[in-house]
ChimeraX commands (.cxc) that place a marker at each C-alpha (Angstrom):
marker #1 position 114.51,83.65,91.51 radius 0.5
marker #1 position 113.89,87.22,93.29 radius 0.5
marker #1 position 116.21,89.90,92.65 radius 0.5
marker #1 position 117.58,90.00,95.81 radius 0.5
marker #1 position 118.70,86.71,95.37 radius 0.5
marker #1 position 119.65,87.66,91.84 radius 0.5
marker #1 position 121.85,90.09,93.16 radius 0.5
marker #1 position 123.18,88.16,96.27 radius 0.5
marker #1 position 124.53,85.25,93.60 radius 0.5
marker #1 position 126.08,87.98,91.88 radius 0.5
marker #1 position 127.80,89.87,94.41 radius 0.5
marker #1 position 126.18,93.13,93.64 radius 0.5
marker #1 position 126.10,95.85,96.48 radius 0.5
marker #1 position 122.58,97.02,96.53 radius 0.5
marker #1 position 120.62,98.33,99.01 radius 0.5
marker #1 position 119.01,94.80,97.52 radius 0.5
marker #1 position 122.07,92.94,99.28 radius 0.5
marker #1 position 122.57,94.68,101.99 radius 0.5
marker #1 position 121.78,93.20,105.80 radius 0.5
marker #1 position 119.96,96.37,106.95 radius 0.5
marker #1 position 116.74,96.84,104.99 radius 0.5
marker #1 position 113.38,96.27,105.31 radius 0.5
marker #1 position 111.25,95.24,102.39 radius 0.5
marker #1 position 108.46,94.22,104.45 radius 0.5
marker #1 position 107.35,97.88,106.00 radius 0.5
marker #1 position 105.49,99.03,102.73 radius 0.5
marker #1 position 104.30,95.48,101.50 radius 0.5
marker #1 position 101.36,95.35,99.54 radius 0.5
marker #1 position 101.38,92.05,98.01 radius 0.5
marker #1 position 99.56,89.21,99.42 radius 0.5
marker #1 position 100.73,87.36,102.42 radius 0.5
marker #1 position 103.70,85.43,101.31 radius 0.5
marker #1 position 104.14,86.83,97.95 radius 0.5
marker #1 position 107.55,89.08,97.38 radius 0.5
marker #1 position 107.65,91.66,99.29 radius 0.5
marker #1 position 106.69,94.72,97.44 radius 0.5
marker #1 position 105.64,98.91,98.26 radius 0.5
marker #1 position 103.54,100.57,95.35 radius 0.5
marker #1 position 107.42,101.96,93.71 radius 0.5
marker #1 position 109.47,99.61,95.37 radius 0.5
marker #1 position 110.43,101.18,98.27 radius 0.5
marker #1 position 112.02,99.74,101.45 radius 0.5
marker #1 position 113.15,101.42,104.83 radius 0.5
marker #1 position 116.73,101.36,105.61 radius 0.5
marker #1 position 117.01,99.95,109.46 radius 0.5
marker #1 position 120.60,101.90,109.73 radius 0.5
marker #1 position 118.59,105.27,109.20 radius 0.5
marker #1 position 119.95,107.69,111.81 radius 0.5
marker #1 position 116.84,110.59,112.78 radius 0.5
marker #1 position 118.70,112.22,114.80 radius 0.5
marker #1 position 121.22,113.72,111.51 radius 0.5
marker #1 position 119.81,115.34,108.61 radius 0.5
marker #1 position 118.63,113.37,105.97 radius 0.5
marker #1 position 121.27,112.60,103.12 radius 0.5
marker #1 position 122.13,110.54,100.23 radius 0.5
marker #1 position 124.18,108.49,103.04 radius 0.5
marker #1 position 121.31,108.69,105.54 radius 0.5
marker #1 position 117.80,107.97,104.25 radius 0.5
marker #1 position 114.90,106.52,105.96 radius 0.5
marker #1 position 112.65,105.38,102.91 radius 0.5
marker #1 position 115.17,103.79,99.81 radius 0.5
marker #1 position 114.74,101.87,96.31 radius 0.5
marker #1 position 116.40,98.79,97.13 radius 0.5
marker #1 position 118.13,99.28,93.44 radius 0.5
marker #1 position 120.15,101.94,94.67 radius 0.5
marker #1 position 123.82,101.31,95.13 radius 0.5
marker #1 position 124.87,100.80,98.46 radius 0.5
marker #1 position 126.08,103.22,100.45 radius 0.5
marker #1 position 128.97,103.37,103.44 radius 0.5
marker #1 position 126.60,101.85,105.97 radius 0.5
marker #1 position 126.21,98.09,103.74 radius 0.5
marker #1 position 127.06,95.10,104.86 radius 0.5
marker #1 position 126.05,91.96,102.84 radius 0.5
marker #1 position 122.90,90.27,103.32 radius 0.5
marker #1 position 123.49,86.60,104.45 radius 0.5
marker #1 position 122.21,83.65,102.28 radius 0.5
marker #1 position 118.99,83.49,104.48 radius 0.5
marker #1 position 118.09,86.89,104.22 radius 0.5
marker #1 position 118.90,86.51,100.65 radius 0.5
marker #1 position 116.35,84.07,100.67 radius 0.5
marker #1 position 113.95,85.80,102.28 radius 0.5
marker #1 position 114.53,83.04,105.63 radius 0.5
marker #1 position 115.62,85.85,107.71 radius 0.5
marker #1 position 115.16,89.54,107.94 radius 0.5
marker #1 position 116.90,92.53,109.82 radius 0.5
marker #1 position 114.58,93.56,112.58 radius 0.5
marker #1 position 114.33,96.91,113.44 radius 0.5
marker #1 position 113.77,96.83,116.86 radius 0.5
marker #1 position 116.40,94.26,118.31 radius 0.5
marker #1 position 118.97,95.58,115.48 radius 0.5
marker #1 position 119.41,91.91,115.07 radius 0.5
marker #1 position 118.64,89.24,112.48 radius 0.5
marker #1 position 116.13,86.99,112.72 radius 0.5
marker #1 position 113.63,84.38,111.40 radius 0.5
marker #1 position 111.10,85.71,108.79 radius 0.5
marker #1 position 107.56,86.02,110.38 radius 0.5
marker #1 position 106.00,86.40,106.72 radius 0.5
marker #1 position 105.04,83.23,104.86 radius 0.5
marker #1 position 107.39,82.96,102.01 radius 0.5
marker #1 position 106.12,79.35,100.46 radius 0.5
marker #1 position 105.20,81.39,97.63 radius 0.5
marker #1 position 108.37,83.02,96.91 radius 0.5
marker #1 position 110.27,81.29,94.13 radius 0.5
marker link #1:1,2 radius 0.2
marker link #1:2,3 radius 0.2
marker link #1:3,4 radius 0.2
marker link #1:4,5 radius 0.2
marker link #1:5,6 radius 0.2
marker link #1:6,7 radius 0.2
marker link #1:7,8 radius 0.2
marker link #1:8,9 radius 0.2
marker link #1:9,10 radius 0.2
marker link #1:10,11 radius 0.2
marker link #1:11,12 radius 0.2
marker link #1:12,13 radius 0.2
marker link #1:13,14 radius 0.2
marker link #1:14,15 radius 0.2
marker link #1:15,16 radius 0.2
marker link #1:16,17 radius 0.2
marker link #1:17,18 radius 0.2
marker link #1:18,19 radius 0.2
marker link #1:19,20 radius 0.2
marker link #1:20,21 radius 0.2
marker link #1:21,22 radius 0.2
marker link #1:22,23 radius 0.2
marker link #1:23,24 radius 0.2
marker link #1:24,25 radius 0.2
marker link #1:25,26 radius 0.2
marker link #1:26,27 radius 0.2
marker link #1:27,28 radius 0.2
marker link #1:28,29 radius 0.2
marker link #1:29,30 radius 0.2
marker link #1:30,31 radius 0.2
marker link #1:31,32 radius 0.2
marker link #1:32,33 radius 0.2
marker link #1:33,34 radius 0.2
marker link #1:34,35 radius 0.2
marker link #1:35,36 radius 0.2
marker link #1:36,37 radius 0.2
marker link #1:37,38 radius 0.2
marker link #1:38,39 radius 0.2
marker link #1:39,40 radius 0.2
marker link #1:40,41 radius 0.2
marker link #1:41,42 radius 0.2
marker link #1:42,43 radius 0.2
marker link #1:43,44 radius 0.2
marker link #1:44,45 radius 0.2
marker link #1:45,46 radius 0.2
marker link #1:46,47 radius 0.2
marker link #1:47,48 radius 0.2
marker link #1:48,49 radius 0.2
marker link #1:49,50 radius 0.2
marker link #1:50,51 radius 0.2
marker link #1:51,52 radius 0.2
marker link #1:52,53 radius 0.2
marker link #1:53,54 radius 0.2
marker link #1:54,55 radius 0.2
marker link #1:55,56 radius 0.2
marker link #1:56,57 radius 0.2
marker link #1:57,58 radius 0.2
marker link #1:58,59 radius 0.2
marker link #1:59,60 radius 0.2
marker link #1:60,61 radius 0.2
marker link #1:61,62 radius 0.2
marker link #1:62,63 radius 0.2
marker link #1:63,64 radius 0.2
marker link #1:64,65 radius 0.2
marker link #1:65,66 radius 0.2
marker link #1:66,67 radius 0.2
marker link #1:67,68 radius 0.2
marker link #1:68,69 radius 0.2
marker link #1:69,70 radius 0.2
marker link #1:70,71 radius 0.2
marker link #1:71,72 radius 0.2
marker link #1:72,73 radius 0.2
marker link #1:73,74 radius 0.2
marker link #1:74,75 radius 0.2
marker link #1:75,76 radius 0.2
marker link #1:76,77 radius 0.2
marker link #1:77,78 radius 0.2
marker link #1:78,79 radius 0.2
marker link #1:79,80 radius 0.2
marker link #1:80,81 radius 0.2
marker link #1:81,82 radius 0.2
marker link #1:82,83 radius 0.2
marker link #1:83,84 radius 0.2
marker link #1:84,85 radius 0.2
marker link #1:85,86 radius 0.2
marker link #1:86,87 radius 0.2
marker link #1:87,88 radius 0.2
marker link #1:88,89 radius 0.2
marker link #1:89,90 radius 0.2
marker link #1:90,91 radius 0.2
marker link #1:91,92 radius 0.2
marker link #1:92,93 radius 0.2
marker link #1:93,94 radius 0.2
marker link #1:94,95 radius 0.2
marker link #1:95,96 radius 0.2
marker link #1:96,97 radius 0.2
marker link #1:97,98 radius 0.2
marker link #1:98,99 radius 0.2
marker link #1:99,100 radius 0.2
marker link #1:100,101 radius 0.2
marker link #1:101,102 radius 0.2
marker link #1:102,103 radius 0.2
view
């Protein structure tokens, strides 16, 4: 089980849990294995650029940290790693990644 999903049974507001991150955008791990940056770090898709950066508005975040007032929960697909929040339509949609591999 991943730690997202981990978290998601648990009801634990993470950055983990919540619908807006991207684990994907530093991934080093090979194609279909959990997604994974060098230190864990994900992008937060809520970021805002144009307001300074804060502990409540951060591009680049550990997907441990606790959520802030911007979460909403991951569904049980994302949670799963069957869908992902993509950046560009600010929507959710079907992983592109191959996630057979993902226990």
């Amino acid at each position: 089980m991943s730690l997202k999903k981990h978290y998601y049974n648990k009801g634990v507001e993470r950055c983990y849990t919540c619908k807006f991150i991207d684990e994907y955008a530093l991934n080093i791990k090979d194609e279909g294995e959990t997604p994974q940056g060098y230190d864990g770090t994900a992008v937060c898709c809520k970021y805002d650029k144009s307001k300074a950066e804060s502990s409540e508005n951060r591009l680049w975040i550990s997907p441990c940290w606790n959520a802030c007032h911007k979460y909403q929960q991951c569904t049980e697909r994302q949670a799963d790693y069957l869908d992902i929040f993509d950046e560009q339509s600010q929507s959710i949609i079907k992983n592109p990644n191959d996630i057979s591999k993902i226990k």
